[in-house]
C-alpha positions as CSV (number, residue, x, y, z in Angstrom):
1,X,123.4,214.2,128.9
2,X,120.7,213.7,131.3
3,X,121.9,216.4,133.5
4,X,121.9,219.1,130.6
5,X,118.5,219.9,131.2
6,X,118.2,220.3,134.7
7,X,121.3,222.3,134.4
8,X,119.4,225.1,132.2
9,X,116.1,224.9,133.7
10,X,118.5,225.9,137.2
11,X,120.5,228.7,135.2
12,X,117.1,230.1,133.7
13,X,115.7,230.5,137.0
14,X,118.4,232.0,138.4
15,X,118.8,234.4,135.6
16,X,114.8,235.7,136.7
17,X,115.1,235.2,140.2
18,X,117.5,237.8,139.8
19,X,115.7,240.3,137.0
20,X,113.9,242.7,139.7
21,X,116.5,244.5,140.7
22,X,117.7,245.4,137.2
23,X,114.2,246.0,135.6
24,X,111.8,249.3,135.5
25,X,108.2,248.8,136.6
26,X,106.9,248.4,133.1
27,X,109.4,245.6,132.0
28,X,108.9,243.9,135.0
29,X,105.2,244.0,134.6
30,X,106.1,242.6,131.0
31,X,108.3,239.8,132.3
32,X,105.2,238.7,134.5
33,X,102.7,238.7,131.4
34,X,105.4,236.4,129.5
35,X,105.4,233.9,132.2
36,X,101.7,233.5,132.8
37,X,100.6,233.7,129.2
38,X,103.8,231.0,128.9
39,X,101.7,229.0,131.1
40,X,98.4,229.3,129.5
41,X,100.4,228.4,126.4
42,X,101.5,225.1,128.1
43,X,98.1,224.2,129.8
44,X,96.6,224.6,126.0
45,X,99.5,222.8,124.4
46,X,98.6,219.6,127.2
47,X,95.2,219.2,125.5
48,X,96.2,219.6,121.8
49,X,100.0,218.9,121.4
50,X,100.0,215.8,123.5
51,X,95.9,215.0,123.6
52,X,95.3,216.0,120.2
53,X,92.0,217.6,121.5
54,X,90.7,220.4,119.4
55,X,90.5,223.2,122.3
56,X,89.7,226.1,120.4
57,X,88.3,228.0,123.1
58,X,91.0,227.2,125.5
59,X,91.1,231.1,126.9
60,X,87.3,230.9,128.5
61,X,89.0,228.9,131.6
62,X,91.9,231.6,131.8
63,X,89.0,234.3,132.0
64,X,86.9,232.3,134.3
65,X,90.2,231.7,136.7
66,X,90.8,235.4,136.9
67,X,87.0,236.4,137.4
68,X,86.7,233.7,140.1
69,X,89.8,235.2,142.1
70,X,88.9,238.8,141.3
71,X,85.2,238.3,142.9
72,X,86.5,235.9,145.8
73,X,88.8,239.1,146.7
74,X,86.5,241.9,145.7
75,X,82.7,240.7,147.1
76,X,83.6,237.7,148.8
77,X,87.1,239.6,150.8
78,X,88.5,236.1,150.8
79,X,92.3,235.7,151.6
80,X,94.7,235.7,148.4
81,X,95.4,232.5,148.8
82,X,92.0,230.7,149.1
83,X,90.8,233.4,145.7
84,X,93.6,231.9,143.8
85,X,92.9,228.4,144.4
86,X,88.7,229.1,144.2
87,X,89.8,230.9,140.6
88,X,91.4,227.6,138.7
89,X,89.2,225.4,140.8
90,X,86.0,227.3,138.8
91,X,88.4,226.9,135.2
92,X,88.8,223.3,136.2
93,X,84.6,222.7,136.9
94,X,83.8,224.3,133.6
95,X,86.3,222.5,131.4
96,X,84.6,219.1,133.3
97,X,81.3,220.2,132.4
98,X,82.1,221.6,128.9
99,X,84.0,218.4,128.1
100,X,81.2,216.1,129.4
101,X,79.0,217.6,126.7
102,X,82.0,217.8,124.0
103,X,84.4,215.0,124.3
104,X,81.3,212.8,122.7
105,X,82.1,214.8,119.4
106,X,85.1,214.1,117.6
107,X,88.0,216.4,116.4
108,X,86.2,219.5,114.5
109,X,83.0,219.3,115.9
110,X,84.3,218.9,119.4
111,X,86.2,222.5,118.7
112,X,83.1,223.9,117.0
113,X,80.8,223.1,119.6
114,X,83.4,224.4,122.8
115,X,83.3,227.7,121.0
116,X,80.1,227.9,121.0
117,X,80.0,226.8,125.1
118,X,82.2,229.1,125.7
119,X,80.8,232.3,124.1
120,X,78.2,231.7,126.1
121,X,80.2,232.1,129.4
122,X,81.6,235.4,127.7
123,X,78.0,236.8,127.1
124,X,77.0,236.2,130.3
125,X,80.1,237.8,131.7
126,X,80.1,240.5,129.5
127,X,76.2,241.4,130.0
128,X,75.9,240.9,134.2
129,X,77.1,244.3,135.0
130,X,75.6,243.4,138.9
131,X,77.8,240.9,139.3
132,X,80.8,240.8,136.9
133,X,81.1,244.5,135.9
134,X,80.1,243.7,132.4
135,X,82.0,245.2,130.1
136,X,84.0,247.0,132.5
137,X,85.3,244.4,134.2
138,X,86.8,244.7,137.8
139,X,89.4,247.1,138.5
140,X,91.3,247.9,141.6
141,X,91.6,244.1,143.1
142,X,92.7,244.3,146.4
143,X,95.9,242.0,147.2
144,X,97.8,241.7,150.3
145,X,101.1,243.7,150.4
146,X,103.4,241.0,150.1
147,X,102.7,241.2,146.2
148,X,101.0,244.3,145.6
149,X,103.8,245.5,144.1
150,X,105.6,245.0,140.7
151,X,108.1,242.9,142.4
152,X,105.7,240.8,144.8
153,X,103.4,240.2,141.8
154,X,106.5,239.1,139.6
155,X,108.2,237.2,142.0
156,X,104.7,235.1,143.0
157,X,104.1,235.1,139.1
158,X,107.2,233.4,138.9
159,X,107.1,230.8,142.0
160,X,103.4,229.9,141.1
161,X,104.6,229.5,136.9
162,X,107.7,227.1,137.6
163,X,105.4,225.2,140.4
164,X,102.2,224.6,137.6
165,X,104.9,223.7,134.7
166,X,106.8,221.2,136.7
167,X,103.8,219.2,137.2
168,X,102.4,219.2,133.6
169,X,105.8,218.2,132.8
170,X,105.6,215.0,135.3
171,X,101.8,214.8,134.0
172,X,103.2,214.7,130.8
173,X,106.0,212.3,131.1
174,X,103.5,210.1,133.0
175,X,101.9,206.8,132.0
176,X,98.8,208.9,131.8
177,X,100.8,211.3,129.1
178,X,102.6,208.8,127.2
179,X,98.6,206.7,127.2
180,X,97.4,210.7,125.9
181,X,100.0,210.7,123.1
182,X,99.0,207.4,122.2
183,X,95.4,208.4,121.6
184,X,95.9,211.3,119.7
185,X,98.3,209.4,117.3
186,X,95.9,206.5,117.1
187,X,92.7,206.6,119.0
188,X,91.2,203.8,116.8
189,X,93.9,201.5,117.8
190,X,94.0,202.6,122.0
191,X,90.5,202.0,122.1
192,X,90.7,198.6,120.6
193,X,93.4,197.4,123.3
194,X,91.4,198.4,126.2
195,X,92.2,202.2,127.0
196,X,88.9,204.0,127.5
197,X,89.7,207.0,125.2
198,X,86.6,209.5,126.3
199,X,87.9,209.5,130.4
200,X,91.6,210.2,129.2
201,X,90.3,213.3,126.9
202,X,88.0,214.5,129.9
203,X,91.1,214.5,132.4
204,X,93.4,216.2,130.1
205,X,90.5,218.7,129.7
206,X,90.1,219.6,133.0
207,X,94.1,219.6,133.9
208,X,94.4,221.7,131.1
209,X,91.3,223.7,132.3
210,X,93.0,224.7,135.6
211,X,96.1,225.8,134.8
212,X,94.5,227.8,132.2
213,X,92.8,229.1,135.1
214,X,95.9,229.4,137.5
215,X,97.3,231.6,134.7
216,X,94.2,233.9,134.9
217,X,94.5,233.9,138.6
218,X,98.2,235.2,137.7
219,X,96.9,237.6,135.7
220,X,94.9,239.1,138.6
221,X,97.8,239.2,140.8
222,X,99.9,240.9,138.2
223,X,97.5,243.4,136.5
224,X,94.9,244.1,139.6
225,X,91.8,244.0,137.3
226,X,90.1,241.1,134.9
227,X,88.1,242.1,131.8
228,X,85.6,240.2,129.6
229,X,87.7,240.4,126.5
230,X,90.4,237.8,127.9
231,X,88.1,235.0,127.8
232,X,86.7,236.0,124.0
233,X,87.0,233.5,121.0
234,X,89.8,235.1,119.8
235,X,92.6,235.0,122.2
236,X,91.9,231.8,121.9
237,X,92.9,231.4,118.3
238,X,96.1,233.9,119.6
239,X,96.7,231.2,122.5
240,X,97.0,228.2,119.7
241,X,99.3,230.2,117.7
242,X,101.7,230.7,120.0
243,X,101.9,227.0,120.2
244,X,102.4,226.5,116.9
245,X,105.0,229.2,116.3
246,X,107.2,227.7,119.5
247,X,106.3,223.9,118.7
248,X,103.0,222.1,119.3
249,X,104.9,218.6,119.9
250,X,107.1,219.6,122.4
251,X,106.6,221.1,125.9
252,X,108.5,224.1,125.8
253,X,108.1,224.7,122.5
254,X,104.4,226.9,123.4
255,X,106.4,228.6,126.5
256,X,108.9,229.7,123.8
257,X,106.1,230.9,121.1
258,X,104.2,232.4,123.6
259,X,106.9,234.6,125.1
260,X,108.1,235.4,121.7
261,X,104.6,236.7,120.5
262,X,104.2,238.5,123.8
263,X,107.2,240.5,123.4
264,X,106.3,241.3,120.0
265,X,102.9,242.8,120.6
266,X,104.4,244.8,123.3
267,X,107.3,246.2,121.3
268,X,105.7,246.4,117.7
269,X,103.2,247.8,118.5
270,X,104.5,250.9,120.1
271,X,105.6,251.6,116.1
272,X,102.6,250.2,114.4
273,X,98.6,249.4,115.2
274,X,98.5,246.7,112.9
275,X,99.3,243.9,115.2
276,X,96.1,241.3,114.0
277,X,98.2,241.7,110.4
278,X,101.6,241.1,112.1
279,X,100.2,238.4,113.5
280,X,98.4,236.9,110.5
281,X,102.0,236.6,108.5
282,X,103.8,235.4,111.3
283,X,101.2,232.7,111.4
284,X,101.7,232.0,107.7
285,X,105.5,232.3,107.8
286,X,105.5,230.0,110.7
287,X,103.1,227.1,108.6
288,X,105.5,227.7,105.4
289,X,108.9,227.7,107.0
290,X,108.8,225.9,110.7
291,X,106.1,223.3,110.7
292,X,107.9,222.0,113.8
293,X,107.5,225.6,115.7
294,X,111.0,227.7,116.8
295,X,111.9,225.5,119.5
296,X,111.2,222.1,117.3
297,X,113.6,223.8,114.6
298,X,116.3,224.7,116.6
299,X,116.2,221.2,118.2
300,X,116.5,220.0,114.7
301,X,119.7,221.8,114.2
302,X,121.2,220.8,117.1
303,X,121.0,217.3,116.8
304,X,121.9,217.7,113.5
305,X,125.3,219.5,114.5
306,X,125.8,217.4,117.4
307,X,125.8,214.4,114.9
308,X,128.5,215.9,113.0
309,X,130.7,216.3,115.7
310,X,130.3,212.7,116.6
């Protein structure tokens, strides 16, 4: 039973280790947006699923990763490697000094107030045209050869993805996740038996923070270019939804949600421009029908089945 896991985590990666060949350009460019939005998924789903922090502005370190790799490659000419570690390293000092100033709050007010932090990273990005490219963004990042193209890009895409989510899954599984899962179910009761509650929340904000960012460092890698509207408020609230739809409580239940949603935008809306509407029912259907998320469902039923044939 314990092996069944490893088992299809090794088939899985097998199965995309060997996708380029059989994939156009296009889907393979989609099959690298699933993975790294799967991994800003995760990273979100560490701070709310198992920290029960309200991160409602979760996508500001994913924009603040991509911007810090894009300008370490475009004005600084840094190497790809040392841009892509400067990018999440950014995310990760942001999330420490946002959650200094919001882990004080509690719950609502914590979200209410990093929204407000965070918008004013995105005005400041959005409006320093010297610098950032304002509203234009940064186009044409250079990148070395070895993953220029759709295939480099995918295949470092998918490397750097399995890499981040193996160790959120150890962080998770720690005695620092299980202590993170305590306070969110009971952070009355963790405080009262000695666990300083305020330091776990701040490290789970700024782990969270720079995978966020390695995703938008991805994202740079896959797409050549970074934009202002991928940190705004409202991929935010796009981000969280995906982890409800694939399963807040579990930790592939946000990969699942996220790549589900991903390839939905991409497909529906080559028939439709309604997508914020598509996505509003989903949402609803989701809240209605599968409060435990796809993945949290389907476990559901499995165990249920497997009982049976016991």
């Amino acid at each position: 039973m314990k092996r069944r896991p490893l088992v299809a985590t090794l088939v899985v990666l097998g199965i995309l280790c060997a996708l380029p060949p059989f994939l156009p350009r296009f889907y393979l460019y989609v099959a690298s947006i699933v993975l790294l939005t799967g991994l800003l998924a995760t990273s979100l789903n560490l701070a709310i699923g198992y920290g029960g922090i309200y991160q409602f502005h979760h996508t500001v370190f994913y924009g603040v990763g991509a911007y810090g790799t894009a300008l370490m490659l475009t004005r600084a000419g840094a190497p790809a490697p040392v841009a892509m570690i400067v990018g999440p390293l950014a995310a990760a000092l942001l999330s420490l000094v946002m959650g200094v100033v919001c882990v004080r709050l509690s719950k609502l007010y914590f979200g209410m107030l990093q929204i407000s932090l965070g918008s004013l990273v995105w005005v400041t990005v959005y409006r320093w045209y010297s610098f950032t490219g304002g509203d234009d963004g940064i186009h044409g990042v250079p990148l070395p050869d070895l993953i220029a193209s759709a295939k480099g890009s995918y295949y470092c895409t998918l490397a750097v993805t399995a890499l981040c989510l193996f160790a959120m899954r150890r962080v998770a599984g720690s005695p620092f996740g299980k202590t993170l899962q305590g306070i969110r179910d009971n952070p009355v009761r963790s405080e009262a038996i000695g666990v300083d509650v305020k330091r776990h929340q701040l490290a789970a904000l700024v782990i969270a923070g720079f995978f966020g960012g390695v995703a938008g460092s991805l994202y740079v890698v896959v797409d050549n270019s970074v934009f202002p509207d991928m940190m705004f408020w409202t991929y935010s609230l796009e981000v969280l939804i995906m982890c409800l739809l694939g399963g807040m409580y579990t930790f592939w239940g946000p990969f699942v949600g996220s790549s589900t949603l991903v390839l939905l935008r991409v497909f529906v809306s080559v028939y439709t421009q309604y997508w914020s509407l598509i996505l509003g029912t989903i949402l609803s259907l989701v809240i209605i029908f599968l409060p435990d998320g796809l993945l949290g469902f389907f476990v559901r039923r499995f165990r249920t089945w497997e009982g049976r044939g016991a």
